[in-house]
PATORPA-64386 format. One record per residue: residue number from 1; residue in one letter; chain; x, y, z of N, C-alpha, C, CB in turn. Coordinates in Angstrom, 1 decimal, padded with zeros to 4 digits. Each point is the difference from the previous one (the first is absolute). Glycine has a CB too. Layout:
N
NUM|A|A|X|Y|Z|X|Y|Z|X|Y|Z|X|Y|Z;
...
//
This chain:
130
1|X|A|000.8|-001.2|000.0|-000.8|001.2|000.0|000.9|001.2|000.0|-001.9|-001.2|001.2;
2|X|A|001.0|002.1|-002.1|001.4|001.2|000.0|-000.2|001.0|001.4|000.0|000.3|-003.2;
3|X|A|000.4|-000.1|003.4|-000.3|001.3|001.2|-001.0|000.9|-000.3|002.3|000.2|000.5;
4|X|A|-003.0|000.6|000.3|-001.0|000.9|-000.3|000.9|001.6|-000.4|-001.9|-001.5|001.8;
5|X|A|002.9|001.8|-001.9|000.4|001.2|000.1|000.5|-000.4|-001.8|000.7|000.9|003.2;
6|X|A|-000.3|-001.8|-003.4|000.0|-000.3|-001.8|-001.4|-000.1|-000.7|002.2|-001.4|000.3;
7|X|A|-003.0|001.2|-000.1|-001.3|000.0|-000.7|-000.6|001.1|-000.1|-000.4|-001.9|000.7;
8|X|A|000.4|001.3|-002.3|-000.9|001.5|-000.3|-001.9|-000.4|000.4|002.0|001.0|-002.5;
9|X|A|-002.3|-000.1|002.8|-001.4|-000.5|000.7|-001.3|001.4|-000.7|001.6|-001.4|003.1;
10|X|A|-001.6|002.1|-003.0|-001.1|001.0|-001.0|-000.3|000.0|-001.4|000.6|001.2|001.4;
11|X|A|-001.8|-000.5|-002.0|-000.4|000.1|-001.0|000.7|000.7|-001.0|-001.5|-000.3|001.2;
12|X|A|002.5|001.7|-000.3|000.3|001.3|-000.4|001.4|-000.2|-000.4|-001.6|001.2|001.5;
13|X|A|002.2|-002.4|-000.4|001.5|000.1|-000.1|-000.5|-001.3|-001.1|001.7|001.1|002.6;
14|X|A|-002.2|-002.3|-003.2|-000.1|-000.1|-001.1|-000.1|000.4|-001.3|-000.2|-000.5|001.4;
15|X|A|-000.7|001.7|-001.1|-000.4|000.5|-001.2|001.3|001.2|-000.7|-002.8|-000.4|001.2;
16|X|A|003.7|000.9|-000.2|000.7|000.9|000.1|001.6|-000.6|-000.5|-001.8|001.3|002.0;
17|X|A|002.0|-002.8|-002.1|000.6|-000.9|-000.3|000.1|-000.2|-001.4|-000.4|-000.7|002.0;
18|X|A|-000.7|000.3|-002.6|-000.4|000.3|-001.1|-000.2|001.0|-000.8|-000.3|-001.2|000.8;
19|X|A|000.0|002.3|000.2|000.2|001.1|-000.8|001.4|000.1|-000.7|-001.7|001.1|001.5;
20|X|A|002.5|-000.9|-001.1|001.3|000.3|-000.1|000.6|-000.9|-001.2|000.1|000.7|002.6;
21|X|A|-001.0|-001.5|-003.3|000.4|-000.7|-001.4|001.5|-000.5|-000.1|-001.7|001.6|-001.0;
22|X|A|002.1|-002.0|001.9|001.6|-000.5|-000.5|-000.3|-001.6|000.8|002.0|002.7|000.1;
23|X|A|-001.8|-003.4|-001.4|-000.7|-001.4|-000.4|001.8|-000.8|-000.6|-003.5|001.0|-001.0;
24|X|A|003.7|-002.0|002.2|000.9|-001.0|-000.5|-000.5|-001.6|-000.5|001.6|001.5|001.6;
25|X|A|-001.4|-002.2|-002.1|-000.7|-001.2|-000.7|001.2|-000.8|-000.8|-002.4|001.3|-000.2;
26|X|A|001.9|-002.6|001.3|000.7|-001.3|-000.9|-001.3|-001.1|-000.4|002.6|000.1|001.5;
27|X|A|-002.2|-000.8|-001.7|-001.1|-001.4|-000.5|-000.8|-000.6|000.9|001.5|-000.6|-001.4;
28|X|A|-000.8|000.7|002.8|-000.7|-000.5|001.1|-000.5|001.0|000.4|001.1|-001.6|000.5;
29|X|A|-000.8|002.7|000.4|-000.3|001.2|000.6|-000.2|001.7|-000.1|000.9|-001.8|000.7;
30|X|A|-001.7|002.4|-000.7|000.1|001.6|-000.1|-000.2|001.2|001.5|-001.2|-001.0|-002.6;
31|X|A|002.2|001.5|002.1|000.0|000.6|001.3|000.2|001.4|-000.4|000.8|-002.1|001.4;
32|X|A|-001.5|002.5|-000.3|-001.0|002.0|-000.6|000.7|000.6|001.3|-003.4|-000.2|-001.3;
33|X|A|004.4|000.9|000.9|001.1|000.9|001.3|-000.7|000.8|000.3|002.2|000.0|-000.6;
34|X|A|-002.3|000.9|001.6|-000.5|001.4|000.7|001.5|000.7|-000.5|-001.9|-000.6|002.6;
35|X|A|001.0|002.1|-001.7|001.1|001.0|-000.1|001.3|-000.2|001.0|-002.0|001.7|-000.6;
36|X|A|003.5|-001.1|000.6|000.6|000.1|000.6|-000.1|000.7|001.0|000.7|-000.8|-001.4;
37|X|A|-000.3|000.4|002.6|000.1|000.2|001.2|000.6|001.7|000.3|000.3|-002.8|000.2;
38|X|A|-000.9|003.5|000.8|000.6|001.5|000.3|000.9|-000.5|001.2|-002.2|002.0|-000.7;
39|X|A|001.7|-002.8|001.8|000.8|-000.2|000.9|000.2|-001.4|000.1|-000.6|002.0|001.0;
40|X|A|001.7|-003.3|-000.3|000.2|-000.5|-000.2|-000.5|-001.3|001.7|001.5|001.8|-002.5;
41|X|A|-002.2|-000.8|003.3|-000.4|-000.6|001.0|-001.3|-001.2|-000.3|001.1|002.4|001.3;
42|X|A|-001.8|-001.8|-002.5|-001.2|-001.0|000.1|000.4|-000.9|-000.6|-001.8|001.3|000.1;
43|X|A|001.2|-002.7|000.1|000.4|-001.3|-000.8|-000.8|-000.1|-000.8|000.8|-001.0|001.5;
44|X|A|-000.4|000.2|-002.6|-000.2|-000.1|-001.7|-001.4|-001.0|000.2|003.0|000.2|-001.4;
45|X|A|-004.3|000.3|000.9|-001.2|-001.1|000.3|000.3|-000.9|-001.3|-002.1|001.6|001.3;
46|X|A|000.8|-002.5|-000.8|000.3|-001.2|-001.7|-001.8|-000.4|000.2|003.4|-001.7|000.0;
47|X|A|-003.7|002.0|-001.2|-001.8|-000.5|-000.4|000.3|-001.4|-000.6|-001.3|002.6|-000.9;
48|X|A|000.4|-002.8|000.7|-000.2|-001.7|-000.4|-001.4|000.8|-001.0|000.8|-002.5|002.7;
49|X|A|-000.8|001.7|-004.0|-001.3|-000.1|-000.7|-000.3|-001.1|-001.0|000.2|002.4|000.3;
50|X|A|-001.1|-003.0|000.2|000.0|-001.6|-000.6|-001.8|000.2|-000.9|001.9|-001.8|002.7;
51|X|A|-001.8|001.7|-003.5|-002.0|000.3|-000.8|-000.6|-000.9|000.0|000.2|001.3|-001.7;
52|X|A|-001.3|-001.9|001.5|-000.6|-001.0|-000.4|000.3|000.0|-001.7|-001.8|000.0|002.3;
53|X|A|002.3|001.1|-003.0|000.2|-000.6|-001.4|001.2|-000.5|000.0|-001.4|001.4|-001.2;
54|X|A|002.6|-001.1|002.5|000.7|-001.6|-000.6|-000.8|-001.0|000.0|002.0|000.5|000.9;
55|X|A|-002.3|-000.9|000.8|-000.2|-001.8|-000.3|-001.7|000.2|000.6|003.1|-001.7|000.8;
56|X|A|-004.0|001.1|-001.1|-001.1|000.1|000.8|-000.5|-000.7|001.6|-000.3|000.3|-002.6;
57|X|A|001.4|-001.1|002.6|000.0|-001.0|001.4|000.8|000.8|001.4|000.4|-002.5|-001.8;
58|X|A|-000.9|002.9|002.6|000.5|000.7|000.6|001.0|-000.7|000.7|-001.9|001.4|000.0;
59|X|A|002.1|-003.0|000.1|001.4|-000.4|000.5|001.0|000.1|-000.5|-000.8|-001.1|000.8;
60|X|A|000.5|001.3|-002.5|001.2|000.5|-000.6|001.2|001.5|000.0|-001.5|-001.6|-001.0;
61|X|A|-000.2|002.4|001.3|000.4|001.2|-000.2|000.9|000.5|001.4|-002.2|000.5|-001.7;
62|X|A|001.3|-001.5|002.9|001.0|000.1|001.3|001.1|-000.4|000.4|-001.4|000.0|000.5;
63|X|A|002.0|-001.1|-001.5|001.0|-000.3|-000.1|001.2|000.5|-000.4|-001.3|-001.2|000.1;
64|X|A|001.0|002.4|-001.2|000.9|000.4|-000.4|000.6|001.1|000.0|-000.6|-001.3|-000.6;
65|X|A|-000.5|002.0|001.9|000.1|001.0|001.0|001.1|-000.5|001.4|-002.7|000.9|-000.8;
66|X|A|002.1|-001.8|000.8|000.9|-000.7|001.4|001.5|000.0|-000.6|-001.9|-001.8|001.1;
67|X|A|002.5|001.1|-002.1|000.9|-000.1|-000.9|000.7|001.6|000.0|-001.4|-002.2|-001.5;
68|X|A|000.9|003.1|001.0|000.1|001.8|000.2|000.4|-000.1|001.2|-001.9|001.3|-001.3;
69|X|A|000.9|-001.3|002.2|000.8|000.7|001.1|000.8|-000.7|000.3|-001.2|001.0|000.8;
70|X|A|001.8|-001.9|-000.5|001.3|-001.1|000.3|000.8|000.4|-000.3|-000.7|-001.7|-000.3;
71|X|A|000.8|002.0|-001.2|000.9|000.7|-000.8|000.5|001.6|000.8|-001.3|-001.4|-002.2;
72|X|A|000.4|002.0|002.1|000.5|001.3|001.0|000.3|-000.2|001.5|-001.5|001.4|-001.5;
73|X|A|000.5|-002.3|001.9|000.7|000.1|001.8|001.3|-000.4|000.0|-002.0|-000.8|001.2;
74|X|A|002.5|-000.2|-001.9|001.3|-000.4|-000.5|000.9|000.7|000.0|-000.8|-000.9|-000.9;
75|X|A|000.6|001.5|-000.3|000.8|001.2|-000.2|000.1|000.9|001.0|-000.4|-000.2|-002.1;
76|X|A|-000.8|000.7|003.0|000.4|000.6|001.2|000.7|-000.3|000.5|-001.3|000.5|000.2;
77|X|A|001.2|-001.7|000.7|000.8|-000.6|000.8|001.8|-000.3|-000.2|-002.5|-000.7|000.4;
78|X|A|002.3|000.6|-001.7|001.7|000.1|-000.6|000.1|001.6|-000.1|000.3|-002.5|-001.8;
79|X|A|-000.6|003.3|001.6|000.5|001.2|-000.4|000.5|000.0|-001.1|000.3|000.5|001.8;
80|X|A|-000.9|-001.1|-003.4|000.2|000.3|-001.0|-001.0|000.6|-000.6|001.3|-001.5|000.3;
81|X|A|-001.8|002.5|-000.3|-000.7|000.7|-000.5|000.8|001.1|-000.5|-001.8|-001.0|001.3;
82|X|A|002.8|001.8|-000.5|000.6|000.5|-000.6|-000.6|001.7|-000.6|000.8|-002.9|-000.2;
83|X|A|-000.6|003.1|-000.9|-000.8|000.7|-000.9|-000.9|000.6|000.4|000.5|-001.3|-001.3;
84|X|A|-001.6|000.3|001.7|-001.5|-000.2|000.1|000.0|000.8|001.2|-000.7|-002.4|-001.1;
85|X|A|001.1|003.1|002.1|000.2|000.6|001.2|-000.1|001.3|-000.3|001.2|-001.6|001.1;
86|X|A|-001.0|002.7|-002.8|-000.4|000.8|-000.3|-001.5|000.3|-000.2|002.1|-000.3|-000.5;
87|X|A|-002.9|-000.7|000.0|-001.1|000.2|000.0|-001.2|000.1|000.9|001.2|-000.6|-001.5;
88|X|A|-002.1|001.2|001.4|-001.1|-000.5|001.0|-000.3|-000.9|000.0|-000.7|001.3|000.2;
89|X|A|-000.1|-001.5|-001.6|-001.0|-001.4|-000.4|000.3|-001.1|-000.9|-001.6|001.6|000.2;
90|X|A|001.2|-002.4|000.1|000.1|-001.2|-001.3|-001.2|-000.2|000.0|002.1|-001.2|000.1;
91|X|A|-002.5|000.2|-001.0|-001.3|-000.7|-000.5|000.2|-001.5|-000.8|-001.0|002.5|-000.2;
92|X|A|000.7|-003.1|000.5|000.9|-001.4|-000.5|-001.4|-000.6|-000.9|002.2|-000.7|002.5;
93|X|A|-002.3|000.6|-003.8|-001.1|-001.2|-000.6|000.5|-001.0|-000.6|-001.4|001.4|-000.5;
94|X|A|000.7|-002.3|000.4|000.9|-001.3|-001.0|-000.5|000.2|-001.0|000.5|-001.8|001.2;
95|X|A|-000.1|000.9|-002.0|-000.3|-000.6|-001.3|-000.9|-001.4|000.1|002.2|001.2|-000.7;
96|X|A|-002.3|-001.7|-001.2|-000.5|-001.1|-000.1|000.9|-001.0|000.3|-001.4|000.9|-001.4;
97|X|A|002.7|-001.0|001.0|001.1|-000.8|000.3|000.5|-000.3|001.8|000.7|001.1|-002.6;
98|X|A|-001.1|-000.2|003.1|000.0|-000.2|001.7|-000.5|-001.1|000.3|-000.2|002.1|000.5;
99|X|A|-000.9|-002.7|-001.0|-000.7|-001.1|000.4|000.1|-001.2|000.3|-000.6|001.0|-000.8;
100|X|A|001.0|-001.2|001.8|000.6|-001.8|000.2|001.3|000.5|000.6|-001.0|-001.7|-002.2;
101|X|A|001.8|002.8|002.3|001.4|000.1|-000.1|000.9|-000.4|001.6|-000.6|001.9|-002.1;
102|X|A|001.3|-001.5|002.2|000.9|-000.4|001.3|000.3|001.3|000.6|001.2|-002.0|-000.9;
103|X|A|-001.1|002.0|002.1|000.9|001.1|000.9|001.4|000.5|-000.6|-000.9|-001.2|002.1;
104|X|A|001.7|000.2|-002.9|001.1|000.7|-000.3|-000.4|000.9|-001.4|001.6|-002.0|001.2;
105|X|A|-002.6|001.7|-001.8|000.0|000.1|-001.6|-000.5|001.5|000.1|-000.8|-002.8|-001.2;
106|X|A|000.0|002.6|002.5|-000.4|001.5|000.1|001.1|001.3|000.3|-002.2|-001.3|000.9;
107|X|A|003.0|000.7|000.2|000.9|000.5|000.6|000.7|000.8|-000.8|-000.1|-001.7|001.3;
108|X|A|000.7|000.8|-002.5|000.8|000.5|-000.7|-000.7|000.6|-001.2|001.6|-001.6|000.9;
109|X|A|-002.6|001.9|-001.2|-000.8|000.8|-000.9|-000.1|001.2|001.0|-001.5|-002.0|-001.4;
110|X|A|001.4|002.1|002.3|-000.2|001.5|001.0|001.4|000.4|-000.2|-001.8|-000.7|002.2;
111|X|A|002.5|000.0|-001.8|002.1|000.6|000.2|000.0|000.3|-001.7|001.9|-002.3|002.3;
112|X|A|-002.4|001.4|-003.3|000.4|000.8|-001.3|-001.0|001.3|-000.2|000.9|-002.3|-001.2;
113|X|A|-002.2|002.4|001.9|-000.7|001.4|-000.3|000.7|001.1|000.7|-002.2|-000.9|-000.2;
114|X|A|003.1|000.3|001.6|000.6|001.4|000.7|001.5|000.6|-000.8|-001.1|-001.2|002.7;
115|X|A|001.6|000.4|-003.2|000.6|-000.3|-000.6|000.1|001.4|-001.4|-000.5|-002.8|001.2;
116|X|A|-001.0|002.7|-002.1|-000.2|000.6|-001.4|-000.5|000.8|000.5|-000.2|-001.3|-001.5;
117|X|A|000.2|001.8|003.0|-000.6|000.9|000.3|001.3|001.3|000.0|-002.0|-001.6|001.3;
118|X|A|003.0|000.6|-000.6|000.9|000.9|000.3|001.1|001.0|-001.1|-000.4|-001.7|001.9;
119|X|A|000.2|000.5|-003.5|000.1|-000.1|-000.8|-000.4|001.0|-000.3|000.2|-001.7|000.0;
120|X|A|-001.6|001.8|-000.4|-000.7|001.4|-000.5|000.3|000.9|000.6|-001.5|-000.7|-000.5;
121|X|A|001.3|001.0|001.8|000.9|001.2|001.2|001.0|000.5|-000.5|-000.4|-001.1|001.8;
122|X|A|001.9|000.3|-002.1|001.2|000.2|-000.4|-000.1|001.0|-001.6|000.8|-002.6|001.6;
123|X|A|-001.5|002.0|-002.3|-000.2|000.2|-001.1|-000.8|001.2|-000.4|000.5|-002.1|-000.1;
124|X|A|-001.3|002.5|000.3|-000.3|001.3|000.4|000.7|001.2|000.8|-001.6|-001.4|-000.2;
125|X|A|001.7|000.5|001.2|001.3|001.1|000.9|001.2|000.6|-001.3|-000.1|-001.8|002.7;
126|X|A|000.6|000.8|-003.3|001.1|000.5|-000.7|-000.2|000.7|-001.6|001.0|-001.9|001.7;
127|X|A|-002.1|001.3|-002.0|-000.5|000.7|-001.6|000.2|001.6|000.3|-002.3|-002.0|-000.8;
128|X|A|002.5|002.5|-000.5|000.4|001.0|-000.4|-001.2|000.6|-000.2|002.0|-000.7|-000.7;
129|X|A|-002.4|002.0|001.1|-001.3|001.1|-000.6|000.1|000.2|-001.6|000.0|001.6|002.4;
130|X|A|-000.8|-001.4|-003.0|000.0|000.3|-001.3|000.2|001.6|-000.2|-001.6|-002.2|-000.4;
//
């Protein structure tokens, strides 16, 4: 279970997550960043969003929420998150390919989204203005 001070838990800080349109995506997972952080005291939340248009069985869809968070309490508990300590928010969805998958398969689909995140970061940071 993740801690209560990492969960994102409102409508607003959802919606305000999304707002902010910066969308990373692999085959398994998508994940919708918030804005960066002004101060560095509050801890980075993490949403879960699972639809019924992935799977219609709700043991599936709970499964692969459980699988999510694992994945991040994990990474809490190691302190590899790294990066991710700039932001406020995450939002984590899966995919169709998530289905059936393992704890590691996920694992390492999250470490390659934090990953192309940082990627993009760097890369912007350093592009030239026109």
């Amino acid at each position: 279970m993740i801690p209560k001070k990492f969960r994102l838990k409102n409508k607003k800080a959802f919606d305000a997550t999304y707002k902010n349109r910066k969308i990373v995506s692999d085959s398994m997972l998508t994940l919708y960043v918030g804005k960066l952080k002004k101060d560095m005291d509050t801890p980075t939340k993490f949403g879960f969003v699972v639809s019924k248009k992935y799977h219609k069985r709700a043991v599936k869809r709970n499964r692969i929420k459980r699988l999510m968070r694992e994945c991040i309490r994990l990474a809490i508990k190691e302190n590899k998150l790294g990066f991710c300590e700039k932001y406020m928010s995450f939002i984590l969805l899966p995919k169709e390919k998530a289905i059936g998958c393992k704890l590691c398969e996920v694992q390492q689909s999250f470490y390659k989204l934090i990953d192309k995140l940082v990627f993009c970061k760097s890369a912007t940071k350093n592009s030239t203005p026109r």
